[in-house]
N, C-alpha and C positions, 0 to 999 in steps of 0.2 A: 706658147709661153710656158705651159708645163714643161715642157720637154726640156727646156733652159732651167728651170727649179728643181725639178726630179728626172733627169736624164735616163729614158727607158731605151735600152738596148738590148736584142735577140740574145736569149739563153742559150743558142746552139752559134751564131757567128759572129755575135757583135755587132749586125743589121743595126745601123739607129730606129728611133720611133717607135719600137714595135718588143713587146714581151716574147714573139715568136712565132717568126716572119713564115712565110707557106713554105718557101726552099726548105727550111728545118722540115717542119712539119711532114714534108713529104718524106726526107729522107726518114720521117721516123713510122712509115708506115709500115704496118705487119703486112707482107705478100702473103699473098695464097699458100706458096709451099711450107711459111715460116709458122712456128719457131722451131729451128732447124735441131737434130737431136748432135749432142757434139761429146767428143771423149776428152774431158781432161785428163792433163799429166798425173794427178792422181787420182785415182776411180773410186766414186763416193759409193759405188756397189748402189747404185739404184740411176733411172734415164735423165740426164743431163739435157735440158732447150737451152736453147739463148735465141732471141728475139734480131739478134743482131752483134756485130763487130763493135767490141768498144772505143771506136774512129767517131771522127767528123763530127757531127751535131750530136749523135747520142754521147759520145762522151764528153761534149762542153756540158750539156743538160746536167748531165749523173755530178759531174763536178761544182756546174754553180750551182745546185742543188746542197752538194752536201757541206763546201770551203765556202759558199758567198752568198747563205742562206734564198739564195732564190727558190722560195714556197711557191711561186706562182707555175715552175714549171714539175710541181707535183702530177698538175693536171692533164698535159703532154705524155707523160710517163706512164701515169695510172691508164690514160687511153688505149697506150700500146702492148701494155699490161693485163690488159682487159682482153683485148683479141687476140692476144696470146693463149688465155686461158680459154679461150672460146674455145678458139682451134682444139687442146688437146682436150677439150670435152666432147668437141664435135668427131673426130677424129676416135675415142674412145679409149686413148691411153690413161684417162682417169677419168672418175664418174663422182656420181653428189649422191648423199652430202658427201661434202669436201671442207678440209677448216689449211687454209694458209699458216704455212708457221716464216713467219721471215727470218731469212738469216741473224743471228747475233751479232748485236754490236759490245764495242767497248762502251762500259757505261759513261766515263769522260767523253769519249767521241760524241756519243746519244746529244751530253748534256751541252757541249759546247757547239753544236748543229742544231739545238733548241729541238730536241726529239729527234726519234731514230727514223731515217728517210724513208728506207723500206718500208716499216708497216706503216707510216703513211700512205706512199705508194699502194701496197697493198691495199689497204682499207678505203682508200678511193675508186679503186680499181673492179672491186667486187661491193660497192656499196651497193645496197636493192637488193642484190641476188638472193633469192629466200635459202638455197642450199649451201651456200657459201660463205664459211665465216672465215675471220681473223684471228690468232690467239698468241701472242707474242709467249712460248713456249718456252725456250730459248734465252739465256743468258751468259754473258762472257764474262768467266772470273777475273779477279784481280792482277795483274801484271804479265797482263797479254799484250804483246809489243803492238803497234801501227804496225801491219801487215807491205805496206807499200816500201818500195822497194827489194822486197823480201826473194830468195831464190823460191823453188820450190821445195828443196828440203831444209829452209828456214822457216817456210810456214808451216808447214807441215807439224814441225819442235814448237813452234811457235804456238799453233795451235790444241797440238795434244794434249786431252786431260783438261782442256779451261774452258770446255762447250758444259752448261751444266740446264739438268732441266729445273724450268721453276713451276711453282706452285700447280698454276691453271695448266691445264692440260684437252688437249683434244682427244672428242669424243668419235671421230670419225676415222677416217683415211686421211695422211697429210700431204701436202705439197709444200715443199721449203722454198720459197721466192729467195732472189737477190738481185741487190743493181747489179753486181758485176760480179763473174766467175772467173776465177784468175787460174790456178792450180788447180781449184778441186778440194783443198784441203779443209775448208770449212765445212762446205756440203757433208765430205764425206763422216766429219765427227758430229755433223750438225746429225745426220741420216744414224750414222750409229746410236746417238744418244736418245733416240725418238725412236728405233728399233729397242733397244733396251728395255725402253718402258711399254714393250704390247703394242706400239702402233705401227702400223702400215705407212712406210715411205713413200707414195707413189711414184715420185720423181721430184726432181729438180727446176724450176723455169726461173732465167736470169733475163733481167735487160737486156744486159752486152754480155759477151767472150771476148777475154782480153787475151 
């Protein structure tokens, strides 16, 4: 009888009955080998992951997440998130403390998605961890275009000069998260403008690669 009042359907395929049916779920599992290191078209000069292709259920998730405010599949997301960051601590390409900086949003995008998905994401993802924090660094100045549809040396223009840093700042080594790495061109002014201020980039880890 719910399900005729509030019609719940799979954030990866549209499955009725269900917030996020195990087919999703599996395809959202981090393997062993993952998250794989990958070179975007443009090179943010510091190591690039992605957890995955931004195909099939990860990118319905990333999307009703961020276009059809589905908050319930933060939790999905922060899971895979989560042993993503395992891996490259287990592995030893970055070490703690460690403070997440999530990619920059537009502040409109932020406001009209009811918060920025990322450090949600993020801050789910590493909630508990005593060496691991959050610190939304990073801010997108004024009349920076919707990046979608963009070539790559649209975003690139698109981007340059409007990554700015704010106030709060990390005291450690950073890692820049993102749902999606498209170009490289955010990373790379994200990774520049946090090299600027004295800190250490260690890398990159996205969702997906688009």
């Amino acid at each position: 009888m719910l399900d005729l009042v509030l019609p719940l359907e799979c954030g990866g395929c549209g499955a009725p009955a269900t917030r996020w049916c195990d087919a999703c779920a599996t395809e959202l599992v981090v393997r062993p080998d993952e998250p794989h290191l990958i070179s975007p078209r443009i090179d943010p000069g510091v190591p690039v992951f992605a957890l995955g292709r931004y195909a099939g259920a990860r990118r319905q998730a990333i999307l009703a997440l961020k276009e059809h405010g589905r908050g319930d599949l933060v939790t999905p997301l922060a899971g895979a998130l989560a042993t993503g960051m395992h891996r490259l601590l287990s592995w030893g390409m970055v070490d703690t403390p460690l403070t997440i900086v999530p990619a920059p949003t537009r502040r409109l995008a932020a406001r009209r998605r009811g918060g920025d998905p990322v450090t949600r994401i993020a801050t789910v993802a590493v909630a508990g961890h005593p060496d691991i924090g959050v610190v939304q660094a990073l801010r997108m100045r004024a009349l920076a275009r919707d990046s979608v549809g963009l070539g790559s040396a649209a975003r690139e223009h698109n981007i340059a000069g409007r990554v700015v840093l704010r106030r709060q700042r990390p005291h450690t080594d950073v890692v820049i998260v993102d749902d999606i790495v498209t170009t490289g061109a955010t990373a790379r002014e994200s990774a520049r403008m946090l090299r600027a201020a004295g800190l250490r980039v260690a890398g990159v880890l996205a969702v997906a690669a688009a």
